[in-house]
N, C-alpha and C positions, 0 to 999 in steps of 0.2 A: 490467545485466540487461535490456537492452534489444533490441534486434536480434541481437544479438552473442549470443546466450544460445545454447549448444549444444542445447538439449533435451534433453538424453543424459542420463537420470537415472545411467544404467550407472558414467558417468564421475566421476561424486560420489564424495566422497571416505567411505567407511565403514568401520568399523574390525566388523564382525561383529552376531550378532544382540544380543549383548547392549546394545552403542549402540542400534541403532536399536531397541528394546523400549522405553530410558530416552526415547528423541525421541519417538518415538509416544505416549508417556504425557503429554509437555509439551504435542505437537503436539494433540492431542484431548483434551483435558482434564482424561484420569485421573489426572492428578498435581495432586491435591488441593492440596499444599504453594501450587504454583507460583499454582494460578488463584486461591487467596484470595489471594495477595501482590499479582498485578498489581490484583484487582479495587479493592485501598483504598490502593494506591499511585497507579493514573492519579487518583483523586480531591485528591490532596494538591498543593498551586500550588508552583514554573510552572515554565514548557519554560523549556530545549530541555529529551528526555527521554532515558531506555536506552528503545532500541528494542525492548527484549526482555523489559522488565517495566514502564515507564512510570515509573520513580524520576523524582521531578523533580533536575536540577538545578540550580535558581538558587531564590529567593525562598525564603521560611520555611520551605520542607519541608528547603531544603539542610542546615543543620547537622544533625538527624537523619539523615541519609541518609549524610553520611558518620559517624557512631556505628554505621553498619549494614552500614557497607565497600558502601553503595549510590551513592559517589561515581563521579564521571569517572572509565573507566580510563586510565590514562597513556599510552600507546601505541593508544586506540583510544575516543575521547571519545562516540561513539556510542552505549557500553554501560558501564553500570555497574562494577566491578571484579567483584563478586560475580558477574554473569551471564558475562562474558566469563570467569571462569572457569569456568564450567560448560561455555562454547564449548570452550575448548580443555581440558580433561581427557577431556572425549566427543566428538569431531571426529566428524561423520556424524548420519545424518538418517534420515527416512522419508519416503515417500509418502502420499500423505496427497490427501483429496477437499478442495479449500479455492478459496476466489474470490477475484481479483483485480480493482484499480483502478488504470489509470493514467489521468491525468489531465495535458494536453500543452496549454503556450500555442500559440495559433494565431499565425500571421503575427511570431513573435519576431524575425527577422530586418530586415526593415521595422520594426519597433518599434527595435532598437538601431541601427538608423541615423537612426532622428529623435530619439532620446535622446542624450545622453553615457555613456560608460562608469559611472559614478558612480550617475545617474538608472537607470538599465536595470540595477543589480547592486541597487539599494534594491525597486524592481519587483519584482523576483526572489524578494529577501529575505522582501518581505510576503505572495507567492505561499505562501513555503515555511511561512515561521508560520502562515498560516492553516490552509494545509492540516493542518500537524502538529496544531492544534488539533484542526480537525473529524478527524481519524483517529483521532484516539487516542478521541475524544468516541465513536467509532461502533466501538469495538473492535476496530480496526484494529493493526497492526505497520508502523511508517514503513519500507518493506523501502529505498528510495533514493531520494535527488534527482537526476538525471541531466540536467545542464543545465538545460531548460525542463520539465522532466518532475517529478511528483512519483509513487511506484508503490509500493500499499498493498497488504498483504496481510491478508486474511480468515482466521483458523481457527480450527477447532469448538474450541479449547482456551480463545478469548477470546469469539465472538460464536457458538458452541454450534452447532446446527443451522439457526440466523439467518445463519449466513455469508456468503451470496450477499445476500438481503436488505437486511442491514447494508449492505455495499456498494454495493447500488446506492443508497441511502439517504443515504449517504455522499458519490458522486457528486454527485446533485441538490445537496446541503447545501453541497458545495465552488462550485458553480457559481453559489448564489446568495451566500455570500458573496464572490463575486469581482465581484455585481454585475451579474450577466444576468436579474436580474428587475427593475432599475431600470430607470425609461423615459429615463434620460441616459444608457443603455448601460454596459455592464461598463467597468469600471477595469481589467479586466485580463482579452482574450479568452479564453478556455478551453475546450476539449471532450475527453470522456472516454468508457474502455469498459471495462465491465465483462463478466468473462466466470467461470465456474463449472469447474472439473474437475481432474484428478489431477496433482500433479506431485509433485515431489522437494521437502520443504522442511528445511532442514537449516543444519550452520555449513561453509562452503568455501574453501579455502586454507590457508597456513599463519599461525602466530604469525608476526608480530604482527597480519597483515592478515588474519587470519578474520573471515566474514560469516555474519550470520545471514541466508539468502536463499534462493528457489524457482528450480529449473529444471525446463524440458519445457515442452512446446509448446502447452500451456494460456498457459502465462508472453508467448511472444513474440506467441501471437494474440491478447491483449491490448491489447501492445503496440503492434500495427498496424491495431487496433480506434480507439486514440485518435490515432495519426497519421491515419485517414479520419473522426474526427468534426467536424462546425463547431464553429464557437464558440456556446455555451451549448447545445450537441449531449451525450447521454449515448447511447452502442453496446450494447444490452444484447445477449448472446446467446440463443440458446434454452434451450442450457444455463444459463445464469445466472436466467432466468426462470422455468423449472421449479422449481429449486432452491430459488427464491425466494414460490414459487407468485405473481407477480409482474400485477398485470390490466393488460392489454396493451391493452384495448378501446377504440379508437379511436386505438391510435397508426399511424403510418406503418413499415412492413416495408421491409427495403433486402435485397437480394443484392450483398455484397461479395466482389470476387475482388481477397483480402489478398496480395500478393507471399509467396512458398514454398509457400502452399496450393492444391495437387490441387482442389479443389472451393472452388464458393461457399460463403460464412461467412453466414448467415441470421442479421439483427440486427432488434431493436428499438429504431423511435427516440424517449428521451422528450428535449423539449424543454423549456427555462428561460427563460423571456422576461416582458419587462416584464406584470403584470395577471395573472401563472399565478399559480394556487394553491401554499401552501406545502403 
């Protein structure tokens, strides 16, 4: 879901209004059922999680979790069994007003030529726990890892009308646990962007590989928000700031011209560094 992402909501896969009536109720939160389950599920220990209701599976919560058919599904360890089937009985999605975070190592490639393979895959790995941590802590959906990339999605279904908020909340939170407010510098550079607006969020593809994931052009300017941020750098947009009612007061404004976009991207920049305030 990164570059590559069409934008093209048109192109989703939908099976009519009655799906996308049942997506819009999970996606926004009127399906009562689903948000009390995720809400005292992500509280139960420990990752990795279903990305789509927070089941744990490993640690003490696991033996309940599979009494609840909330184990690993077999063909797609991402998701639960239970949720993955709700993916594929109802294939399709809505649109939906929801925020995004990606969050992008800087300088990775320079870093795995002074590592070994082994050292640079354990890096990675610790990137990816923490983030799943703080994401899921800030009401987040781990939408993908994408190489150096970690890409969270916000919606009113888990963090209500906080959506944008949460996220950029989230950002800062990812950056300092990576280490950009210690004065021996981050363990692991990172910069992110957050951005606010409408896209497609739905399951896409078929059995066995459906995903629970967002497409449209909110999704990819995102994503080319955190390929121009620095390390311990967060990209907010106007949109994400509004959203957020967000106090900008005293930050630095940039005019970004993001590759496929017709106009500049007007961002906010908040920074992480050694002696900032949490």
């Amino acid at each position: 879901m990164k570059d590559e992402s069409t934008g093209d909501a048109q192109g989703a896969p939908d099976q009519g209004g009655q799906n996308e009536a049942m997506w819009r109720g999970l996606l926004l939160g009127t399906d009562r059922r689903y948000a009390r389950a995720r809400g005292w599920l992500k509280h139960v220990p420990s990752e990795p999680r279903c990305k789509m209701c927070a089941a744990p599976f490993a640690g003490i919560g696991q033996p309940l979790m599979r009494l609840l058919h909330r184990d690993p599904w077999a063909k797609n360890p991402l998701y639960c069994t239970l949720c993955f089937n709700v993916l594929d009985a109802h294939r399709g999605g809505a649109e939906i007003e929801a925020s995004f975070l990606f969050a992008d190592v800087r300088g990775s490639t320079t870093m795995a030529e002074g590592l070994s393979p082994t050292d640079f895959r354990r890096q990675l790995n610790r990137f990816y726990e923490v983030a799943t941590r703080i994401l899921v802590e800030h009401d987040a959906i781990v939408d993908k890892f994408v190489g150096d990339e970690v890409i969270g999605l916000f919606i009113p279904a888990l963090a209500k009308d906080a959506h944008a908020q949460r996220a950029i909340q989230a950002a800062q939170a990812l950056l300092r646990a990576t280490g950009h407010d210690d004065p021996g510098g981050p363990w692991l550079p990172v910069g992110a962007g957050v951005h606010t607006g409408v896209a497609f969020v739905g399951s896409v593809g078929q059995p066995p590989v459906t995903d629970l994931t967002a497409l449209g052009d909110v999704v990819n300017t995102t994503a080319r928000l955190a390929s121009a941020a620095g390390p311990g750098e967060v990209l907010v947009t106007d949109a994400a700031r509004t959203a957020a009612q967000f106090d900008t007061a005293g930050l630095e404004r940039r005019e970004l011209e993001l590759k496929g976009k017709t106009e500049t991207t007007s961002v906010f920049v908040v920074r992480i560094h050694a002696g900032a305030p949490a």
